[in-house]
C-alpha positions, 0 to 999 in steps of 0.5 A: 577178557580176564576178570578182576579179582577182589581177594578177601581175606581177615585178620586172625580171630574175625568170626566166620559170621563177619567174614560172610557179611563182608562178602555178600555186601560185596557182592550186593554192591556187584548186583547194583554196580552191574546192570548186566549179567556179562559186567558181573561175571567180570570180577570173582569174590576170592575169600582167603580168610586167615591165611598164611603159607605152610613156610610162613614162620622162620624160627619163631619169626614170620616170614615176610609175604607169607601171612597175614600176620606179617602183613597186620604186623608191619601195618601196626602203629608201634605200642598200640593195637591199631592198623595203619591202613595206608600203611596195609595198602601200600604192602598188599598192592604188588601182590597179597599172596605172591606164593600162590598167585602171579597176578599183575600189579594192580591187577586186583581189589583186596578187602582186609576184615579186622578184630583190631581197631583201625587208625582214622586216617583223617584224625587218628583221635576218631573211631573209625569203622572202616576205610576205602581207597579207590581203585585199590581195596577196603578195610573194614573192623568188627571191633565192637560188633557181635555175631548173634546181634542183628542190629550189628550184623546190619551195621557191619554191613552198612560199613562193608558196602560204603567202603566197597563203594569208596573202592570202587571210585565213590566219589570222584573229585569231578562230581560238582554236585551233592558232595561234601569234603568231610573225612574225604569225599562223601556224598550229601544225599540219603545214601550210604555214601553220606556221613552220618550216625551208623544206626541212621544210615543202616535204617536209611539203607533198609528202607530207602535202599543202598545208594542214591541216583548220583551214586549208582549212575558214577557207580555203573560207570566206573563199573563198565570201565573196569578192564 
């Protein structure tokens, strides 16, 4: 059976440091998703990082596929700094990196970590730290985290692991139970999936662990489902 790609990758200027907590809490969120050794081993973690192909530029302009700043450009809400991630979605779906790697439409998870802000998809006057769209990928924004606190790198991951979690189908419409229609579906329970204050759910998640029985049962199924 062909694994299931997760390509991460970042915009320009996301620390290195960022770049690895976003990681590991995919793959914390595998571990947990997974209860056996053969389910993990049937998705690969593929850190791009920043990238963009040694043709990427035409002239001064970038050519289209080709980079990562082609891709955050076309995703910019016009005059802002903001990325419509609906928008970055949508273009990364057929194929992120079409130079490279001949992947199958929908063949792939991608994980988008930015330094930009990120347009609330519910209400673009909110913060929003990061969004989850399932079956297709994650976006998550360090703007306003820092490296050398611990108190951020914490929350980052909080964020990273709730949106891989959205990702990978939480919460599906079916569930009937301990949900609640808020900014999207997101479960009521003491769990990562719930919405809340950041600093409440990261201390939560450290003393009580990442997902709440509900969540990792839809979790494990979806998981298994993965062809």
């Amino acid at each position: 059976m062909a694994k299931k790609m997760i390509f991460l990758m970042s915009e320009e200027g996301v620390s290195e440091g960022a770049l690895q907590v976003v990681q590991h809490s995919i793959i914390e969120v595998l571990k947990i998703a997974s209860s056996e050794n053969k389910l993990f081993n049937r998705v690969q973690v593929v850190n791009w990082g920043y990238w963009c192909s040694p043709r990427h530029l035409l002239g001064n302009l970038p050519r289209p596929f080709m980079s990562m700043d082609w891709y955050l450009n076309i995703a910019r809400e016009k005059g802002t700094d903001r990325i419509n991630t609906d928008k970055l979605y949508r273009i990364l779906n057929p194929n992120p990196k079409p130079e490279y790697v001949k992947i199958p439409h929908f063949d792939h998870f991608k994980v988008v970590v930015l330094k930009s802000e990120i347009v609330h998809p519910f209400n673009p006057s909110l913060k929003a730290y990061g969004t989850g769209r399932s079956g297709l990928g994650a976006c998550i924004t360090t703007k306003g985290f820092t490296d050398n606190n611990i108190s951020d790198v914490l929350d980052l991951k909080t964020i990273a692991m709730h949106e891989v979690g959205h990702m990978f189908g939480l919460i599906p419409r079916s569930r009937s139970t301990a949900v609640e229609e808020s900014s999207g579906l997101h479960c009521t329970n003491r769990c990562i999936m719930r919405q809340g204050k950041l600093t409440v759910m990261t201390s939560d998640r450290i003393r009580y662990g990442e997902f709440c029985p509900d969540c990792k049962y839809i979790l494990r199924a979806a998981f298994r489902a993965l062809n």
